[in-house]
OpenMM code with the backbone's topology and positions (N, CA, C; nanometers):
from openmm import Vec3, app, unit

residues = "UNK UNK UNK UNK UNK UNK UNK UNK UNK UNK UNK UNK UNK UNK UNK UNK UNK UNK UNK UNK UNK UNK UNK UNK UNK UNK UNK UNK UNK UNK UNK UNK UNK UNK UNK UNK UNK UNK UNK UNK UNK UNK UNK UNK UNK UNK UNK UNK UNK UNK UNK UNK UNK UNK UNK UNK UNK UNK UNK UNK UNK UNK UNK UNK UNK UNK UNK UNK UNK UNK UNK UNK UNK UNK UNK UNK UNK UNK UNK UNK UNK UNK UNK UNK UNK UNK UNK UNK UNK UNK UNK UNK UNK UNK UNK UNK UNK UNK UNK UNK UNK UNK UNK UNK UNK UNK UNK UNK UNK UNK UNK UNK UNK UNK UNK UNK UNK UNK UNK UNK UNK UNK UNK UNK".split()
positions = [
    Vec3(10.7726, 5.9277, 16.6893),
    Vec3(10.7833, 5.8405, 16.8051),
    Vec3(10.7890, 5.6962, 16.7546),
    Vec3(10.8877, 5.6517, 16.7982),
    Vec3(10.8898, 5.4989, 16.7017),
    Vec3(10.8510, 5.4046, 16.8545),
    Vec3(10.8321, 5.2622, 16.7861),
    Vec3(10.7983, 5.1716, 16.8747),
    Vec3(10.9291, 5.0688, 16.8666),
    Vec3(10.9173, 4.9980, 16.9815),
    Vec3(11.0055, 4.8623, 17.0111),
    Vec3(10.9655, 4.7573, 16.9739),
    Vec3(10.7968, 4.7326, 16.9820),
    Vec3(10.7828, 4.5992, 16.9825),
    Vec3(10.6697, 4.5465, 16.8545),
    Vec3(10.6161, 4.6604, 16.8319),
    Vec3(10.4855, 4.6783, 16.7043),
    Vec3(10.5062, 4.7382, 16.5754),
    Vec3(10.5399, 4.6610, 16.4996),
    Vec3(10.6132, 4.6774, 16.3985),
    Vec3(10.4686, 4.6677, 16.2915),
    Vec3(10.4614, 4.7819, 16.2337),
    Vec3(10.2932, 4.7765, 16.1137),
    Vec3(10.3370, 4.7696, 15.9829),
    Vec3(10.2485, 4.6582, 15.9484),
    Vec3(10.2806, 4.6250, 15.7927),
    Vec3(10.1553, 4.7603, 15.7431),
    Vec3(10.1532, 4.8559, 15.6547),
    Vec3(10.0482, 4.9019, 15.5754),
    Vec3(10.0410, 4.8886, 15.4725),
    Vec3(9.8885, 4.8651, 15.3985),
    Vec3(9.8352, 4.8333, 15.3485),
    Vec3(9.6909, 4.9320, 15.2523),
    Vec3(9.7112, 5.0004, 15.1242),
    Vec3(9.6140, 5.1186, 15.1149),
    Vec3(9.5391, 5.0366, 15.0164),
    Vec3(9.3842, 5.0674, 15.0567),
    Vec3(9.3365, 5.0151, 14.9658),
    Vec3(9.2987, 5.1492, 14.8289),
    Vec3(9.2048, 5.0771, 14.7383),
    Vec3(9.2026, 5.1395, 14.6399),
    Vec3(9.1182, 5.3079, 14.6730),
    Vec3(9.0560, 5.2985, 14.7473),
    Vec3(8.9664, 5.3846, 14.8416),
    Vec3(9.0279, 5.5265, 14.9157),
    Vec3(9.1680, 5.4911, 14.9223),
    Vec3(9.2163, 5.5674, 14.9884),
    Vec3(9.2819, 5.5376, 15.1343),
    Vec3(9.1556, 5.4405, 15.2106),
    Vec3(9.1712, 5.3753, 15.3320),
    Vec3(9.2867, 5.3234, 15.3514),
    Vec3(9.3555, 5.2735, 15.4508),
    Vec3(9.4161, 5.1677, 15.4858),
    Vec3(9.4183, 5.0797, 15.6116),
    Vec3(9.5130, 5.0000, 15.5638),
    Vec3(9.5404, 4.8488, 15.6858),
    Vec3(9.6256, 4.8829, 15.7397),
    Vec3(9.6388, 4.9077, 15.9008),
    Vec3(9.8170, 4.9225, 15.9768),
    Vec3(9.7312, 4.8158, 16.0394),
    Vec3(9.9138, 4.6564, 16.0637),
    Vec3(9.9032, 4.5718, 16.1215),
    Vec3(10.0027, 4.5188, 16.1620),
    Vec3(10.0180, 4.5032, 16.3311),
    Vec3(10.1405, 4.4895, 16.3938),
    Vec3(10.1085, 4.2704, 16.4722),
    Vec3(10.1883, 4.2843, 16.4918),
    Vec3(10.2252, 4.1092, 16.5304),
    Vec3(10.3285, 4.1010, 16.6232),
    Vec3(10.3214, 4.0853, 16.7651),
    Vec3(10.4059, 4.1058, 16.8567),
    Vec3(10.4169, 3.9587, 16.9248),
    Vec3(10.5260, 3.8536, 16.9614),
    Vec3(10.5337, 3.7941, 17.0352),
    Vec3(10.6356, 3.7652, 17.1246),
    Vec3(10.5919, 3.7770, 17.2617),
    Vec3(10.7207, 3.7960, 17.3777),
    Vec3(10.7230, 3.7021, 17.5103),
    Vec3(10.7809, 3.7158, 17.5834),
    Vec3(10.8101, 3.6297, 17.6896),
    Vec3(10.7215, 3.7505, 17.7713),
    Vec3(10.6972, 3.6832, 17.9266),
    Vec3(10.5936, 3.7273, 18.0253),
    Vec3(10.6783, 3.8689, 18.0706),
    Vec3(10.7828, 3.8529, 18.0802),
    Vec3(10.8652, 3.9495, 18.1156),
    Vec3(10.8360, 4.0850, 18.0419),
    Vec3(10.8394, 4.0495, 17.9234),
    Vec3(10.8228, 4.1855, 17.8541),
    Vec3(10.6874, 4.1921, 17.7904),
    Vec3(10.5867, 4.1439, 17.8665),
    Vec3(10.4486, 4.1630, 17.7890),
    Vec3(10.3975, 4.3061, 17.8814),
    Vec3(10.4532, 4.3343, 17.9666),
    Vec3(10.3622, 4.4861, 17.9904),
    Vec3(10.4503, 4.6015, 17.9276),
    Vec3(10.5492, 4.5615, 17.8546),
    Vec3(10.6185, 4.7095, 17.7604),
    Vec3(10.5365, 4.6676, 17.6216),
    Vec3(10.5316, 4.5623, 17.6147),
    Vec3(10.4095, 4.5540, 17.4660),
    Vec3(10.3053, 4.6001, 17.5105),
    Vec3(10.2373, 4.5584, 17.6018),
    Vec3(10.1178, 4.6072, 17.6183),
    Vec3(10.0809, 4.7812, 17.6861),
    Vec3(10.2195, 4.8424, 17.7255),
    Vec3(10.2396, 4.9974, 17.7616),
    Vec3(10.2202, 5.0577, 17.5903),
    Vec3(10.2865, 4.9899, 17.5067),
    Vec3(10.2934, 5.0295, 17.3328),
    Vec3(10.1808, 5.0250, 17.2908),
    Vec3(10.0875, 4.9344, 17.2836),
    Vec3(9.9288, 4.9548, 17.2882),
    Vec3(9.8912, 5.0692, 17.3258),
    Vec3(9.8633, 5.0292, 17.4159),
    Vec3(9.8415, 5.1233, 17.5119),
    Vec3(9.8669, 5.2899, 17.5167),
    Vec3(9.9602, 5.3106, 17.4215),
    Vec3(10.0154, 5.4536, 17.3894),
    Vec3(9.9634, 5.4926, 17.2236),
    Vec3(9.9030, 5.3519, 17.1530),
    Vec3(9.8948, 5.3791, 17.0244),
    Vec3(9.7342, 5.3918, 17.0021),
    Vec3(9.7261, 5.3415, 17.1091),
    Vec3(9.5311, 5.3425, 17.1103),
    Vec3(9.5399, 5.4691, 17.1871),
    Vec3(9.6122, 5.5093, 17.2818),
    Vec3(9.5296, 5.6356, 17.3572),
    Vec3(9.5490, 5.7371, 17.2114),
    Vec3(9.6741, 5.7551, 17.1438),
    Vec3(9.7459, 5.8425, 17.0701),
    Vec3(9.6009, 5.8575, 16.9512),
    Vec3(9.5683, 5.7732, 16.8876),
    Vec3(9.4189, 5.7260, 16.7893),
    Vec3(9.3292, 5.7965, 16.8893),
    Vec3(9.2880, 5.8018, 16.9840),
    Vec3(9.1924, 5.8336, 17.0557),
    Vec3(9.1557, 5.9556, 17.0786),
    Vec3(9.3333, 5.9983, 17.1079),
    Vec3(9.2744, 6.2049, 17.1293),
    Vec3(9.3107, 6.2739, 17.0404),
    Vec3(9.3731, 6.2056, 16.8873),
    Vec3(9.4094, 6.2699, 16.7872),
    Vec3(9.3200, 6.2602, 16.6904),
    Vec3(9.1877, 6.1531, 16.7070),
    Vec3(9.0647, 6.1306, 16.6238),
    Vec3(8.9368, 6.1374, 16.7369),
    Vec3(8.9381, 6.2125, 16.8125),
    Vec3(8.8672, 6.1879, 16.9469),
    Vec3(8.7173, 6.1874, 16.8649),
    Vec3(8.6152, 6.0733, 16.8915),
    Vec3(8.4895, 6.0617, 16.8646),
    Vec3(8.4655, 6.0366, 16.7049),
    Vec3(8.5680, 5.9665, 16.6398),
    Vec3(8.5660, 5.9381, 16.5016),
    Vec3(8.6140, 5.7885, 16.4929),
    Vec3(8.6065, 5.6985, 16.5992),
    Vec3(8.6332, 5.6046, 16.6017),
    Vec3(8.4959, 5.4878, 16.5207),
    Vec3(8.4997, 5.4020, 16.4334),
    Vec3(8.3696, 5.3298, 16.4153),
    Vec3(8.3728, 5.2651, 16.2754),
    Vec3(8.3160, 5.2180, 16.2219),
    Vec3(8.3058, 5.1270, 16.1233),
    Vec3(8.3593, 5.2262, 15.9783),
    Vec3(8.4307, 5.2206, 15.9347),
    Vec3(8.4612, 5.3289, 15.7965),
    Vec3(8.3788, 5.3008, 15.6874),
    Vec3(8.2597, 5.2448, 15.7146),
    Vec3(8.1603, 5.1914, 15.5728),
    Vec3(8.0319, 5.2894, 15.6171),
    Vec3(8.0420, 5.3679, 15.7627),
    Vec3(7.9512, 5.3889, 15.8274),
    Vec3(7.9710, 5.5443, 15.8171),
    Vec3(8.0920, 5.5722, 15.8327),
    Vec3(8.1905, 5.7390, 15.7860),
    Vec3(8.2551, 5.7897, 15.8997),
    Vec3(8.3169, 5.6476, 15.9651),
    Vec3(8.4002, 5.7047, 16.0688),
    Vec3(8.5393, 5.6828, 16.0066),
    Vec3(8.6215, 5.7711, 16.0749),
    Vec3(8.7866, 5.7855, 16.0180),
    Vec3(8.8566, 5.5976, 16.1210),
    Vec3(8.8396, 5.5834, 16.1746),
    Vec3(8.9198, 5.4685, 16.1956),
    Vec3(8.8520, 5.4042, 16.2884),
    Vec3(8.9308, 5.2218, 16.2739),
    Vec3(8.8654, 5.1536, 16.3943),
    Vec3(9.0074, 5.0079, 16.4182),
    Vec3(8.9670, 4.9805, 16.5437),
    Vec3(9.0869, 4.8790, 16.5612),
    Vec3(9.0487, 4.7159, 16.6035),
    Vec3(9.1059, 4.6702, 16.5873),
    Vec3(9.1356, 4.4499, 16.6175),
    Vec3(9.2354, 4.4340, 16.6755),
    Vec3(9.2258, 4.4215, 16.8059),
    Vec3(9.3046, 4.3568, 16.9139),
    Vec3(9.2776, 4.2203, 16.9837),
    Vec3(9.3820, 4.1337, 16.9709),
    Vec3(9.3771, 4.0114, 16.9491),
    Vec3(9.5166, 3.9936, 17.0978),
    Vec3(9.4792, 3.8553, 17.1712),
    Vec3(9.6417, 3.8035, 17.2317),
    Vec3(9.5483, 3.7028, 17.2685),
    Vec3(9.6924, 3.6173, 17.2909),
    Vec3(9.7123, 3.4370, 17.2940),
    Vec3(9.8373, 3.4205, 17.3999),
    Vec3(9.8168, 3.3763, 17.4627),
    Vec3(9.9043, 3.2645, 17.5052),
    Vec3(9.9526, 3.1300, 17.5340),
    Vec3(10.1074, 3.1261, 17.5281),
    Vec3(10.0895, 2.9625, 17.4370),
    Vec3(10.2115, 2.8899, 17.5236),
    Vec3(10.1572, 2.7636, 17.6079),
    Vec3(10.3212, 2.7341, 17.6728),
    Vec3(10.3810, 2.6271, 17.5083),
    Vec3(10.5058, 2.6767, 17.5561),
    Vec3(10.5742, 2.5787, 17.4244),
    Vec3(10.6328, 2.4856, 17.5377),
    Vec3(10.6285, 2.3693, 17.4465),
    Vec3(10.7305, 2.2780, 17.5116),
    Vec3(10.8521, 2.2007, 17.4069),
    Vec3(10.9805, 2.1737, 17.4381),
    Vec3(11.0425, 2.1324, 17.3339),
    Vec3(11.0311, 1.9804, 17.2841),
    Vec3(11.0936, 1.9445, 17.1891),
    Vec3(11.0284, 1.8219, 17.1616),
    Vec3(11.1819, 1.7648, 17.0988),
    Vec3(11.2435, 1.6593, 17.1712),
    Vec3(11.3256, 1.5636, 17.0847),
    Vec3(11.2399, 1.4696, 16.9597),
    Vec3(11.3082, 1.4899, 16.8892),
    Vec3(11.2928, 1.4369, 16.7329),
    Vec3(11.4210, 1.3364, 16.7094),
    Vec3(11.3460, 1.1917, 16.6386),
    Vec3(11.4399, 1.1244, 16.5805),
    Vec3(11.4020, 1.0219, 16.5354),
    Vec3(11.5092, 0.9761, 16.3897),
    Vec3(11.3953, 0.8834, 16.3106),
    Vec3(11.4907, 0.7584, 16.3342),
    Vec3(11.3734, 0.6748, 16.3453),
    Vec3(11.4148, 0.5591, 16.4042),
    Vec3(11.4521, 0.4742, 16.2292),
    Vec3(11.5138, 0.4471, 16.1968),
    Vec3(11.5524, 0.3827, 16.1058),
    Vec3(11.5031, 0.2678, 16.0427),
    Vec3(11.4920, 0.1425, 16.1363),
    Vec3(11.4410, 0.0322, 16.1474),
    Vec3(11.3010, 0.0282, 16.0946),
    Vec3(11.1793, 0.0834, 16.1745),
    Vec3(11.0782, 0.0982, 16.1744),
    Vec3(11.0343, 0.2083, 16.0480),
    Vec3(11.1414, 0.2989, 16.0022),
    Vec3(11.1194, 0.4243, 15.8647),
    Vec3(11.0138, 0.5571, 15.9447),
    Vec3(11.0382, 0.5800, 16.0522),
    Vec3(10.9210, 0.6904, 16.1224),
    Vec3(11.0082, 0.7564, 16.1910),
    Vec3(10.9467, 0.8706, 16.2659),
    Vec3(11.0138, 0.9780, 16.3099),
    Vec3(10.9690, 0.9599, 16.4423),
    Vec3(11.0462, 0.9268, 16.5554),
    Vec3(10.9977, 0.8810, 16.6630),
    Vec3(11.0340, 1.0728, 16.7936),
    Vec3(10.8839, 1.1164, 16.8717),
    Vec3(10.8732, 1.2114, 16.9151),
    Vec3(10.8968, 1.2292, 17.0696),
    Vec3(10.9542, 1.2873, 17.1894),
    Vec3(10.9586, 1.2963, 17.2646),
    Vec3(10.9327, 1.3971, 17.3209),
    Vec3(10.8631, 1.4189, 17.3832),
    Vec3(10.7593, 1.5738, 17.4346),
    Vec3(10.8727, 1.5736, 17.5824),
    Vec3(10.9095, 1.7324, 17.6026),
    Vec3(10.9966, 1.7537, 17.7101),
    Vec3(10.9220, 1.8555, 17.8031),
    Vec3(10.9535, 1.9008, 17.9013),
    Vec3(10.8848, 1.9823, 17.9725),
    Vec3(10.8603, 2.1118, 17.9516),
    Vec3(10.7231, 2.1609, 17.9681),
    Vec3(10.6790, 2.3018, 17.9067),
    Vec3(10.7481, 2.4075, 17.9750),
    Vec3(10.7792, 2.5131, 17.8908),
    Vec3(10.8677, 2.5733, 17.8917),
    Vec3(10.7601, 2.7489, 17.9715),
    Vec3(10.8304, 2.8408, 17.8996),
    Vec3(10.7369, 2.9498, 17.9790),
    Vec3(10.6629, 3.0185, 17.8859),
    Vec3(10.5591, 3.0743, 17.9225),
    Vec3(10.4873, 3.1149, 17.8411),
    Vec3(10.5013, 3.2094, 17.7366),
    Vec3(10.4980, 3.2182, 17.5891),
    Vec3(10.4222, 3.3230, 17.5148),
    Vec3(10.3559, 3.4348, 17.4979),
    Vec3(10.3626, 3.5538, 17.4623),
    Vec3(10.2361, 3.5805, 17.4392),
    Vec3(10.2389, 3.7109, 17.3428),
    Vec3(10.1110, 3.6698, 17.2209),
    Vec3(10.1379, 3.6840, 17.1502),
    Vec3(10.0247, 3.8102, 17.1262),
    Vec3(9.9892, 3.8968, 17.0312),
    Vec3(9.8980, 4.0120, 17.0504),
    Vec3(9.8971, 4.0790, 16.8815),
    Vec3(9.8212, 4.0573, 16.8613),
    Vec3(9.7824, 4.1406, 16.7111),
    Vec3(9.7090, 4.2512, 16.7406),
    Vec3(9.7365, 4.3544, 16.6612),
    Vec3(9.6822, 4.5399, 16.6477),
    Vec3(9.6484, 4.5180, 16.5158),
    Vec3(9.5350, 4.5908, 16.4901),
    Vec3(9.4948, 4.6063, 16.3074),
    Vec3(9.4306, 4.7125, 16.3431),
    Vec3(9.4567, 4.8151, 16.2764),
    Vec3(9.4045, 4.9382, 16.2631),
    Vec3(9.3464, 5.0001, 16.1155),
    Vec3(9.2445, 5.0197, 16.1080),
    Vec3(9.1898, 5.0466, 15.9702),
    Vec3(9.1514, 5.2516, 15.9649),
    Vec3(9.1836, 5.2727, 15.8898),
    Vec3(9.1749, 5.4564, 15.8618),
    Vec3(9.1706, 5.4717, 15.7565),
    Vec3(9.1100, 5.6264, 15.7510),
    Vec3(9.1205, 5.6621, 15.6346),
    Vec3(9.2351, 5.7383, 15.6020),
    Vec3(9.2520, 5.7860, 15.4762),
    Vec3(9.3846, 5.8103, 15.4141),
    Vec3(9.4658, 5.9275, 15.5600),
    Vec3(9.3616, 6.0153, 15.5984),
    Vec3(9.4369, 6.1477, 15.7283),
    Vec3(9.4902, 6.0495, 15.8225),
    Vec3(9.3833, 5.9608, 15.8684),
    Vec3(9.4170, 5.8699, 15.9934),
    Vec3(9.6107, 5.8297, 15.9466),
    Vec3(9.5862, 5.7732, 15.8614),
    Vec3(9.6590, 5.6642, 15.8182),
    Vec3(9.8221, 5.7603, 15.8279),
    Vec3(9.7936, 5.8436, 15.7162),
    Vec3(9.8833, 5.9696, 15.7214),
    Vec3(9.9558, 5.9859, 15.8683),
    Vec3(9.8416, 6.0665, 15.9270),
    Vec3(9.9302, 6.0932, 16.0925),
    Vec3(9.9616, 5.9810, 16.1190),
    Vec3(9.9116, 5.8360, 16.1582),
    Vec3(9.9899, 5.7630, 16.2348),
    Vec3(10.0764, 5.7338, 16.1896),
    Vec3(10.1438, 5.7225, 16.0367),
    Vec3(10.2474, 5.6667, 16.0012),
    Vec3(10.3488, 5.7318, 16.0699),
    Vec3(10.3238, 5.9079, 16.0394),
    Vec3(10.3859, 6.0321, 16.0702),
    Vec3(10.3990, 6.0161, 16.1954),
    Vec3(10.3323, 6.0147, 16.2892),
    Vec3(10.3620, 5.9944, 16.4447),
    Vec3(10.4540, 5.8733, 16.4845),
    Vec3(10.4152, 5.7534, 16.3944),
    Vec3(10.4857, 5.6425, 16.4914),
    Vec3(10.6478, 5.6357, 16.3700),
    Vec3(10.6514, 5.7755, 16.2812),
    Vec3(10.7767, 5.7207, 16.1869),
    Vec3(10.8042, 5.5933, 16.1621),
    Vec3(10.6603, 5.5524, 16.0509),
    Vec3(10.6737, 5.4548, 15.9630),
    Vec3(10.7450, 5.5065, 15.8229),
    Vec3(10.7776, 5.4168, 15.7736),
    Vec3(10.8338, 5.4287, 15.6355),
    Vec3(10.7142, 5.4566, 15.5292),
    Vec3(10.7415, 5.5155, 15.4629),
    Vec3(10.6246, 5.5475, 15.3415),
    Vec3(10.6117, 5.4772, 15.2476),
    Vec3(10.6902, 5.3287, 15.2610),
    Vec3(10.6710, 5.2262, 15.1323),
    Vec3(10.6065, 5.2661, 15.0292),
] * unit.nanometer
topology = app.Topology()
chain = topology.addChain("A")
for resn in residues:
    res = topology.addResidue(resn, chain)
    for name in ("N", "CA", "C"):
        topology.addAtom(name, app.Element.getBySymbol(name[0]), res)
């Protein structure tokens, strides 16, 4: 099952464990298909490790970091004034919102295994 919008860098440590970590940023429009993708990757962790969720120093198989921001941008004319040797700034009207959402998922080597296998990650 691949995703659209959560793209995971992994990361194994020497342990066996690893890092899956996705970085999503979208317009308002499409923040509830990012957040439906969550939403399908946490339930998917949930009933495929059901009650093994928790700190992996502690001897649970996985645990997750969910993070979002939103950010109005606004554009900005730029231009260097010559005379004076500076870069003179003009702030324009804010534009629409951002929003941005980090996933970090930490497992051990099975965890890590199936989800790659489920979400057909590459096996770098």
């Amino acid at each position: 099952m691949s995703l659209d919008y959560l793209h995971f860098d992994f990361a194994e440590g020497s342990d066996g464990a690893g890092t899956l970590e996705a970085m999503a940023s979208v317009w308002p429009e499409q923040a509830p298909a990012l957040h439906a993708e969550v939403v399908r990757v946490l339930a998917w962790a949930h009933a495929e490790f059901a009650g093994r969720r928790g700190p992996l120093d502690e001897g649970f198989d996985w645990d997750y970091d969910l993070h979002g921001m939103r950010e109005l941008t606004a554009p900005e004319a730029l231009h260097y004034d010559e005379a004076a040797g500076r870069l003179v700034v003009e702030a324009g009207q804010p534009g629409k919102a951002r929003h941005t959402l980090t996933l970090a998922l930490t497992g051990s080597s099975e965890f890590c295994e199936a989800f790659r296998q489920h979400f057909a990650l590459d096996a770098d």
